[in-house]
C-alpha positions as CSV (number, residue, x, y, z in Angstrom):
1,X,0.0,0.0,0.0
2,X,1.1,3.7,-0.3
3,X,2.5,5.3,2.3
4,X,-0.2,7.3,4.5
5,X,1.1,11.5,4.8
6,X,-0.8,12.9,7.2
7,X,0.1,17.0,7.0
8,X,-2.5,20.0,5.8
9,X,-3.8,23.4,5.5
10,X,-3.6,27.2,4.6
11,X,-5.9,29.7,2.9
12,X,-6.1,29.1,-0.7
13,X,-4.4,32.1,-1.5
14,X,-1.4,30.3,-0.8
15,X,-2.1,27.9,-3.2
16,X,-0.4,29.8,-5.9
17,X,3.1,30.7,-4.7
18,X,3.0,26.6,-4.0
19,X,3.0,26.0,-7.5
20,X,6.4,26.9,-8.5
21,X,7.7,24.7,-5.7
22,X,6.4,21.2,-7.7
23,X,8.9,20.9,-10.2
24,X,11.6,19.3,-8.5
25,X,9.6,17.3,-6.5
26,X,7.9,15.5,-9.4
27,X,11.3,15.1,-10.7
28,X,11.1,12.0,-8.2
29,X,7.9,10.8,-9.4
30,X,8.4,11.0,-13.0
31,X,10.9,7.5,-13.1
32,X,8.5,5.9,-11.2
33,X,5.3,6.3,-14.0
34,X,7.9,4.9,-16.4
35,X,9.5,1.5,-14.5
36,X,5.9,0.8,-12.8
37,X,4.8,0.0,-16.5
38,X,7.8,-1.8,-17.3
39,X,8.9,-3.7,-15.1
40,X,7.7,-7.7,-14.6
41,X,4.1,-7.9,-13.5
42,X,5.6,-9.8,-10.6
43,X,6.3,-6.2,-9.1
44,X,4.0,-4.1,-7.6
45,X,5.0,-0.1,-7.6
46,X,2.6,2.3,-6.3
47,X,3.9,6.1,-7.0
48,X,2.0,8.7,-5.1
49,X,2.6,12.5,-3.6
50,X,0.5,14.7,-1.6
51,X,0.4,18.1,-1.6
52,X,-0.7,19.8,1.9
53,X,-1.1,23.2,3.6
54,X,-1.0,23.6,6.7
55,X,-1.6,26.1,9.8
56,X,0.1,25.8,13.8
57,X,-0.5,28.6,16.3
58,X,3.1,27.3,17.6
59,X,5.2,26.2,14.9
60,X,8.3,26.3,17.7
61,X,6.3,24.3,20.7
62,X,7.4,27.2,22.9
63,X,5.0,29.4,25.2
64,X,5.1,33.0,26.1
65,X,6.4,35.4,24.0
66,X,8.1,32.9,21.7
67,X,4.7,31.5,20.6
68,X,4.7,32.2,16.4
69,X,2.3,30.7,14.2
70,X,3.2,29.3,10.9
71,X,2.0,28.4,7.5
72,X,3.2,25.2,5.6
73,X,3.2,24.0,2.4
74,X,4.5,20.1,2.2
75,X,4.7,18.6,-1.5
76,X,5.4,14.9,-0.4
77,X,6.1,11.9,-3.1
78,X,6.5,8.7,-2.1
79,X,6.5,5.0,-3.6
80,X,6.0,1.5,-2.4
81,X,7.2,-1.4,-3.9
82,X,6.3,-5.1,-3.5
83,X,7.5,-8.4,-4.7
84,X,6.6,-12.0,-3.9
85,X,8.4,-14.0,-6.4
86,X,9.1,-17.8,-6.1
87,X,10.8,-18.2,-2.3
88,X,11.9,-14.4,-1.9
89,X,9.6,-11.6,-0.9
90,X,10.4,-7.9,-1.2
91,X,9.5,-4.6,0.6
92,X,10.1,-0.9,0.4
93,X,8.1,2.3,1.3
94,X,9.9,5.6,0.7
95,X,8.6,9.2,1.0
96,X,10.6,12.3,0.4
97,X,8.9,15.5,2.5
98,X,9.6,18.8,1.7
99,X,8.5,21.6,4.3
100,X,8.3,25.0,2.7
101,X,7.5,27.6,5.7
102,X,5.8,31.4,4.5
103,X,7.2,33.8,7.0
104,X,10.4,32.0,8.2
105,X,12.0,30.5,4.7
106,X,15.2,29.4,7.0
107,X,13.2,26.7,8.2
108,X,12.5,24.8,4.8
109,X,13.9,21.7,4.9
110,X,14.0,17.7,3.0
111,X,13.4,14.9,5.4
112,X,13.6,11.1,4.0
113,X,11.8,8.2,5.3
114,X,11.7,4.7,4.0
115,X,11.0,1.3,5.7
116,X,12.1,-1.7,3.8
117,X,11.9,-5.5,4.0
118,X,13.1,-8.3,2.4
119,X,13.4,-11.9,2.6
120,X,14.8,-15.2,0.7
121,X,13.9,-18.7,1.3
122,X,17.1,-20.8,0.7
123,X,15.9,-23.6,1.5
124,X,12.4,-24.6,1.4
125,X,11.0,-25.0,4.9
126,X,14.5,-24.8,6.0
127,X,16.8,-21.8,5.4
128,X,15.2,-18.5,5.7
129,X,17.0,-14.9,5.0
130,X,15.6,-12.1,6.3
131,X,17.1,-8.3,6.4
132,X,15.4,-5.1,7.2
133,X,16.4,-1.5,7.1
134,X,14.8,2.0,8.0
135,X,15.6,5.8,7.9
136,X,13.4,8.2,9.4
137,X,13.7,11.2,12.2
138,X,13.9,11.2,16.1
139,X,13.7,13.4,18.9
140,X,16.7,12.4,21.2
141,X,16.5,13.9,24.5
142,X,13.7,13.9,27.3
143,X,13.8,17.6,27.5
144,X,12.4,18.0,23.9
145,X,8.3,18.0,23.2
146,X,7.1,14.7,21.7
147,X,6.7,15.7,17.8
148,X,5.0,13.3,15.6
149,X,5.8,15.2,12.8
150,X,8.8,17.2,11.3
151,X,6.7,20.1,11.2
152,X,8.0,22.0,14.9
153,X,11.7,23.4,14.6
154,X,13.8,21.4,17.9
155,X,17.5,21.7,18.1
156,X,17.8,18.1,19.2
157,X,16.1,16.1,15.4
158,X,17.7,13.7,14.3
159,X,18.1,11.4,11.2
160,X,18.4,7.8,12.7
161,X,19.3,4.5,10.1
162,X,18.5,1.0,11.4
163,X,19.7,-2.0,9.4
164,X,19.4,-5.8,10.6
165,X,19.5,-9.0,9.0
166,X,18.5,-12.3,10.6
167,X,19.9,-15.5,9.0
168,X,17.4,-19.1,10.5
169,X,17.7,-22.7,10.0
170,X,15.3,-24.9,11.1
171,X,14.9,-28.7,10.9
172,X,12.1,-31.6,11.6
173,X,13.7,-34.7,12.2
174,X,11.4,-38.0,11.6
175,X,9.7,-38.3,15.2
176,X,8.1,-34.4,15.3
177,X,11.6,-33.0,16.9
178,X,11.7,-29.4,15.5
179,X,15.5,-27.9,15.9
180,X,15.3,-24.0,15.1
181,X,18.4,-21.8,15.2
182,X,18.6,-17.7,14.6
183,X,21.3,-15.2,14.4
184,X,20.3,-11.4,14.6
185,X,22.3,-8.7,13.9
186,X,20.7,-5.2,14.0
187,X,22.7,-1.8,14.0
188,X,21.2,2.0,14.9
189,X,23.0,4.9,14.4
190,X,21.8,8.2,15.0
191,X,24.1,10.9,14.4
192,X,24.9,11.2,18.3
193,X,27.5,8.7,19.0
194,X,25.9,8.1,22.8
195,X,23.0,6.9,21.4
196,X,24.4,4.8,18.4
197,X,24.8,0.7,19.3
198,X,25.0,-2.5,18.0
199,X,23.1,-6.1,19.1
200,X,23.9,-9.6,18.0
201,X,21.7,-12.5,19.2
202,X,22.1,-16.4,19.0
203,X,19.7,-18.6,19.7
204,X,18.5,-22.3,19.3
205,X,15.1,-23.8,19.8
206,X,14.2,-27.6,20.4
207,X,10.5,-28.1,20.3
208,X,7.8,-31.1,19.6
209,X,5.1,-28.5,18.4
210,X,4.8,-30.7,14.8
211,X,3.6,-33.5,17.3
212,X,2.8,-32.4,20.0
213,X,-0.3,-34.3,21.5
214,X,-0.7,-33.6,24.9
215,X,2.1,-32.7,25.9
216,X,4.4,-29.9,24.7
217,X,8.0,-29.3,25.8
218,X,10.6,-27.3,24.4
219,X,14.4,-26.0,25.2
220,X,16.3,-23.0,24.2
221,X,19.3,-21.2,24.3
222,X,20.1,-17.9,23.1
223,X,23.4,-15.0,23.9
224,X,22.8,-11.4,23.1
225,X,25.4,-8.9,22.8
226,X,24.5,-5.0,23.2
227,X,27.8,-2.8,22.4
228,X,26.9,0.8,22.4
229,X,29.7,3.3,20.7
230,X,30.2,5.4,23.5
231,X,29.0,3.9,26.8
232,X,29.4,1.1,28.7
233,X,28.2,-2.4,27.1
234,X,25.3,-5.6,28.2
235,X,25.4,-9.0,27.9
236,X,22.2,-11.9,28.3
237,X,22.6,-15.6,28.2
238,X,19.5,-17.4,28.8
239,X,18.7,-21.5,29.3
240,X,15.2,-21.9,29.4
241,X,12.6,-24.7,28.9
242,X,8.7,-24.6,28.7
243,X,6.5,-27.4,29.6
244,X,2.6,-27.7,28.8
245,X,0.4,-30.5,29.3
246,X,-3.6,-30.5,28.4
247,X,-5.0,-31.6,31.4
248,X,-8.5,-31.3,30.1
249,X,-10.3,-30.3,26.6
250,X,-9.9,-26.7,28.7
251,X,-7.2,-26.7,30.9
252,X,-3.8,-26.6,30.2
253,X,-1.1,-26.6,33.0
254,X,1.9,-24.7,32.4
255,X,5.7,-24.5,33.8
256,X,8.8,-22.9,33.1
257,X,12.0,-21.9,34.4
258,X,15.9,-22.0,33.2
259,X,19.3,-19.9,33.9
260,X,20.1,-16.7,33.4
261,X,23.6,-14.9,33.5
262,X,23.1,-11.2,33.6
263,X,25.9,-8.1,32.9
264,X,25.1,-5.0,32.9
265,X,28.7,-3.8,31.9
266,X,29.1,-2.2,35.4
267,X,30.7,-3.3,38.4
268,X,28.3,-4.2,41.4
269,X,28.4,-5.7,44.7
270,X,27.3,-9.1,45.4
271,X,26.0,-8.3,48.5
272,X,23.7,-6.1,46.7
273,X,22.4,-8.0,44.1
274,X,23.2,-11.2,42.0
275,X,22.2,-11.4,39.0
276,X,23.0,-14.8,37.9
277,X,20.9,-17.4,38.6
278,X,17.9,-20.1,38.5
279,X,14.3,-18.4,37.4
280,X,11.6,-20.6,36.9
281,X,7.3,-20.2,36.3
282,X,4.0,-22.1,36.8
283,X,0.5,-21.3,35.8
284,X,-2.1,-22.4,33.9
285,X,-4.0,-21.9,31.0
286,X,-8.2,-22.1,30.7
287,X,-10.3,-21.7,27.3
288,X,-13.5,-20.6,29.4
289,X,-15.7,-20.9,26.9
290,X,-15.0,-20.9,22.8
291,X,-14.9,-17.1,22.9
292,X,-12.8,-16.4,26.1
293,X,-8.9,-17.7,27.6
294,X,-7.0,-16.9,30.0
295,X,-3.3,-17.7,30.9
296,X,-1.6,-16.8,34.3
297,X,1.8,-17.3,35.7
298,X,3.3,-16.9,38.5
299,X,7.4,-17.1,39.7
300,X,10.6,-15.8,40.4
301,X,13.5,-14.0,38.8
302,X,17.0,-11.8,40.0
303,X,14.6,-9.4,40.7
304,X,12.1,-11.3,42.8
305,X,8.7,-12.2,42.2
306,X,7.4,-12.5,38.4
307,X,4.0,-12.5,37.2
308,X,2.1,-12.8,33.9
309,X,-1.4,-12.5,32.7
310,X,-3.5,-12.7,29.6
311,X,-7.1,-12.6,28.8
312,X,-9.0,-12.5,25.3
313,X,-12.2,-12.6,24.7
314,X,-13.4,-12.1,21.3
315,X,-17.2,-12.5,20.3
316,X,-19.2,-11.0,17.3
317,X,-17.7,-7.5,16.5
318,X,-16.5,-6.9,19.9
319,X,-13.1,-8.2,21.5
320,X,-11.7,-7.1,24.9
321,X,-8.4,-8.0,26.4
322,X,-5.8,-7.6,29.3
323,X,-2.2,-8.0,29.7
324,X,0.2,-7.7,32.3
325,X,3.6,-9.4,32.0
326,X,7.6,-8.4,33.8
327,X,10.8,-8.8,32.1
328,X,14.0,-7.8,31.9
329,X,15.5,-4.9,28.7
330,X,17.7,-2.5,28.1
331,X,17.3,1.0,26.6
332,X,18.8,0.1,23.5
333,X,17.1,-2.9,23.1
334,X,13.6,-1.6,23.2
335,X,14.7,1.5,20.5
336,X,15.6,-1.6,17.6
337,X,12.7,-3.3,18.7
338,X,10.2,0.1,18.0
339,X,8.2,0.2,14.9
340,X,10.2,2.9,12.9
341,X,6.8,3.8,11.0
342,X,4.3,3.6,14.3
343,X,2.8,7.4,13.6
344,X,2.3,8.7,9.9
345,X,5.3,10.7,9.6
346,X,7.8,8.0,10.5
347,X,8.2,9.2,13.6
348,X,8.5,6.8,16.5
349,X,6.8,8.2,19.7
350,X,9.3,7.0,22.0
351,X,12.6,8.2,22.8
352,X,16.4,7.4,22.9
353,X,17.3,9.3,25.3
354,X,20.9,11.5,25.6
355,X,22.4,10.6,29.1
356,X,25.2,7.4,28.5
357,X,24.8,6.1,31.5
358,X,21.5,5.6,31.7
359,X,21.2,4.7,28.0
360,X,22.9,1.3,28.3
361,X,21.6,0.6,31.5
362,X,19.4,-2.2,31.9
363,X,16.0,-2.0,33.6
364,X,13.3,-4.8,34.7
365,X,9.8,-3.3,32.8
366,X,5.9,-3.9,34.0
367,X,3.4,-3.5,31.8
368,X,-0.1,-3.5,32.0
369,X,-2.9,-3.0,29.8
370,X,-6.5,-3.6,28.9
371,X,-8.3,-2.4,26.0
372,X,-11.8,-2.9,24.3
373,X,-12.7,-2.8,20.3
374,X,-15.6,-2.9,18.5
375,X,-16.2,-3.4,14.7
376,X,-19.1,-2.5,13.3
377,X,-20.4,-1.8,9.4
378,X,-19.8,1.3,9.8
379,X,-18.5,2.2,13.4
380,X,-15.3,1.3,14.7
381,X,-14.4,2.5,18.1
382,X,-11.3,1.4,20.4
383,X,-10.2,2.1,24.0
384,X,-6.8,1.3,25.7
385,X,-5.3,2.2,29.3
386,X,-2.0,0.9,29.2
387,X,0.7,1.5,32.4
388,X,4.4,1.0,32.3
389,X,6.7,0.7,35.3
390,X,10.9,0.4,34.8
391,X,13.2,0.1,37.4
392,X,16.6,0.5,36.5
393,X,19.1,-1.7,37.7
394,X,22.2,0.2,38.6
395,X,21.0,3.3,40.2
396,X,17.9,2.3,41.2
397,X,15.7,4.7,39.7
398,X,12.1,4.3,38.7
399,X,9.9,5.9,35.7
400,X,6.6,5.4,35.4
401,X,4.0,6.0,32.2
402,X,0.2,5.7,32.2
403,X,-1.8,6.4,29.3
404,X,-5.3,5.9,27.8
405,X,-7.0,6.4,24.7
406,X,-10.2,6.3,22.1
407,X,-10.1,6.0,18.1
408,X,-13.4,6.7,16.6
409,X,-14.0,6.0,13.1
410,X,-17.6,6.5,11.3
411,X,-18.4,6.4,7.9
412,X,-20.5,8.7,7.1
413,X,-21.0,8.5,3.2
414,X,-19.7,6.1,0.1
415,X,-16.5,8.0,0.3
416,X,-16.6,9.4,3.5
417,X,-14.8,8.7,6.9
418,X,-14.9,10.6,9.8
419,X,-12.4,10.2,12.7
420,X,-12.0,11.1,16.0
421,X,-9.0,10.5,18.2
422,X,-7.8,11.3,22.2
423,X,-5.2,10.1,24.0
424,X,-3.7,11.2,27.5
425,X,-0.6,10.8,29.3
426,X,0.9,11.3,32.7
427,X,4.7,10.4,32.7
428,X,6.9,10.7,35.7
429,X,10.4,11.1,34.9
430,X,13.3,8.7,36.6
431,X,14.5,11.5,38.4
432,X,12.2,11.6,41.0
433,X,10.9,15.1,40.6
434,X,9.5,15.9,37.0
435,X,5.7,14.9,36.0
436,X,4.0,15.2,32.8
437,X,0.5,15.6,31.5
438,X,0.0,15.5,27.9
439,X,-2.9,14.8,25.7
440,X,-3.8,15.1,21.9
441,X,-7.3,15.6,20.4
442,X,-7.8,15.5,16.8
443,X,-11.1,15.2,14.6
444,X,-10.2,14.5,10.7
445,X,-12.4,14.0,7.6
446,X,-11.6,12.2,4.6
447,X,-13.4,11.8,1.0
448,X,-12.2,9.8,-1.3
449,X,-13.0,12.5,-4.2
450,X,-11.8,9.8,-7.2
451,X,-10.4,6.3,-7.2
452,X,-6.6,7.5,-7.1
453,X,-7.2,11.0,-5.5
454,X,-8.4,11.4,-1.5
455,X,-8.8,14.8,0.6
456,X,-8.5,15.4,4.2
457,X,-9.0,17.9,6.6
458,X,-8.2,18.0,10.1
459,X,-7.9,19.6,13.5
460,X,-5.8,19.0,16.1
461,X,-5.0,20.5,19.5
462,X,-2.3,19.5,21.4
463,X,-1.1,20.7,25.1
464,X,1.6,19.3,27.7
465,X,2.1,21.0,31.0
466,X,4.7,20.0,33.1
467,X,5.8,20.7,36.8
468,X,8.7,22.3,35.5
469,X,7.0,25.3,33.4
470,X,9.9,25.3,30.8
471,X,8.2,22.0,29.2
472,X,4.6,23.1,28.7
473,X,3.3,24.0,25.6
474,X,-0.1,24.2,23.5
475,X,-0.3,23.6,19.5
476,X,-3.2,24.0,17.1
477,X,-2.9,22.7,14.1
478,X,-5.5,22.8,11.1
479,X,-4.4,20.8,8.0
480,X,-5.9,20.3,4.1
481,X,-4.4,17.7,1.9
482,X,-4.8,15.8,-1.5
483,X,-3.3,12.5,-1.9
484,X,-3.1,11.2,-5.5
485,X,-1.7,7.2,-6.4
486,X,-0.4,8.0,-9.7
């Protein structure tokens, strides 16, 4: 699919002075009309560009006297590009944005953003490549606003590359034994040395899920490396097994458990803590009914006491579920893991943090959440609450994020959506003493005018206030944009 550009509006009067801007942008497009026509029908390329104008009260995120509003004309091309050919699958979505600001023309700027994918089956059943790359922007330090888009000036952007690749074998021999061994290799650089790192994981799986009957075992091993460039490095090997039985058509019992060893690339007393050591599990799992299960666990890590949760219940158009589960990361661990494309910019809403220390420090991480969706023919509605606890390791500091919130979607016509959206936040910062409240309430419309061409228009308002009064900010921003699949 095309990329989705979210970005918008002006007066029309701006319209024309945009004009003169398109030329080199279409410059980009132009190749693609030709090769999407000429190229084996076993690709798929979808060329596309947006044009949008758009309006903030606070193009800066600042408050006081520093508050200037802004208008914004973004031209925007893009491209996907798919293959599935024999045992090899490809995947690339690129878009170029180009930000041209009326009153303060220092500002105009060229971000890229592409997300690609790609994978090769050596071996049927057997051998399986798979590489991955992204480029997109990121707010680095904790001190900044949360920007979803590229639109707000901040002194602390910056372009971050990921690339990984992920070599797997895996093997049935005659009796249902399934042997399944990974290498990872990912890399993220970010133009800020403290932040850049590199991971490398082994691991090995020995499993009777072809066969498994009643009874379900498996054992794994896996080593992880995490080297960051400039701060101090962490290390995980893991021995871990996993038994299940079906007790009955409903209940399963469950146990687990293993070896750990733990280093956190920093000296620590034992007397303090050990973090080597025996960790094991046991719970069970119920299907309540054909519409409803639930799995709980319950057992002990370095850390102490471990527990897990889960509960679906899907039936009709409606499903509702909880979670809570505790494990064990690291800072840079969780920024390879993000999704590079979560928001519509390319911009991932979390953070990598500036501080070196505290960057390549590991943390044990609670998370909770329950959320409710229905699905209707022409109504679909979601709520989430979702609470995050981490408690660093080596200082012993805490940081805590609870957050809820609602997607609306109606359709109002043939060609007509209309969307509502509101999320909150309260975020308390590991040092103890800084709290934030954020939240971000948008209402869009969107008509798809002509098979290839869509418009949009939307509002949104966004507001943090902070205990420290240097943080707080309000935006509103009004957007108007045509997206055409060419």
């Amino acid at each position: 699919m095309p990329l989705k550009i979210s970005s918008a509006s002006k007066a029309s009067s701006y319209f024309s002075s945009a004009k003169k801007r398109l030329s080199t942008s279409f410059v980009f497009v132009l190749p693609l009309l030709f090769f999407s026509n000429t190229l084996a029908a076993n690709w798929m390329i979808t060329p596309q560009v947006s044009l949008s104008e758009i309006y903030t009260d606070n193009v800066s995120l600042a408050q006081g006297d520093s508050v200037t509003e802004e208008y914004i004309t973004e031209v925007m091309p893009g491209v996907a590009i798919e293959n599935e050919w024999g045992r090899s699958n490809f995947f690339l979505n690129y878009n170029m944005q180009n930000l041209y600001f009326s009153k303060e023309r220092s500002r105009n700027a060229t971000f890229h953003q592409f997300r690609t994918n790609a994978a090769y089956e050596v071996i049927p059943d057997q051998f399986l490549v798979d590489m991955r790359g992204s480029y997109f922007q990121q707010v680095l330090g904790d001190e900044e606003p949360i920007l979803r888009e590229n639109l707000s000036s901040t002194e602390d952007r910056r372009n971050v590359f990921t690339l990984g690749a992920s070599p797997s074998w895996r093997y049935v021999y005659g009796a249902g034994i399934v042997v399944e061994t990974r290498y990872d290799a990912d890399v993220v650089r970010t133009e800020n040395d403290i932040a850049d790192v590199d991971t490398s994981k082994f691991s090995i799986d020995v499993n009777n899920r072809v066969k498994r009957d009643r009874f379900f075992w498996a054992l794994g091993y896996s080593d992880e490396k995490i080297d960051h460039k400039s701060a101090v490095d962490s290390r995980f090997k893991v021995l871990i097994y996993d038994l299940r039985w079906q007790a009955t058509r409903r209940l399963e019992l469950l146990t687990g458990g293993g070896y750990e060893e733990v280093d956190f690339g920093m000296v620590m007393p034992e007397s303090e803590i050990d973090l080597d050591g025996e960790f094991w599990n046991v719970g069970f799992g119920w299907q309540l009914d054909r519409y409803t299960r639930v799995e709980a666990r319950a057992g002990e890590r370095f850390f102490g006491d471990t527990y897990l949760l889960i509960y679906d219940r899907e039936i009709d158009r409606t499903r509702w579920r909880a979670r809570y589960n505790e494990d064990v990361s690291t800072t840079s661990k969780s920024q390879i893991g993000q999704q590079v494309f979560e928001s519509d910019e390319g911009l991932s809403v979390s953070r990598l943090g500036l501080n070196a220390e505290l960057n390549a420090e590991a943390f044990v991480r609670k998370t909770s959440s329950i959320g409710y969706k229905y699905t209707g023919r022409k109504l679909v509605w979601e709520f989430n609450v979702d609470e995050r606890k981490l408690e660093y390791q080596i200082v012993q500091d805490k940081e805590n994020r609870l957050s809820a919130d609602i997607d609306i979607s109606l359709r109002v016509g043939i060609r007509t959506t209309l969307g509502f959206n509101h999320e909150w936040m309260k975020e308390k910062f590991r040092d103890g003493i800084r709290i934030d409240w954020a939240r971000t309430a948008s209402i869009e419309m969107a008509n798809e005018i002509t098979q290839r061409l869509t418009g949009t228009i939307e509002y949104r308002y966004t507001e943090r206030d902070s205990n420290f009064v240097i943080n707080d900010y309000k935006e509103n921003v009004i957007r108007m944009q045509l997206v055409l699949i060419l």
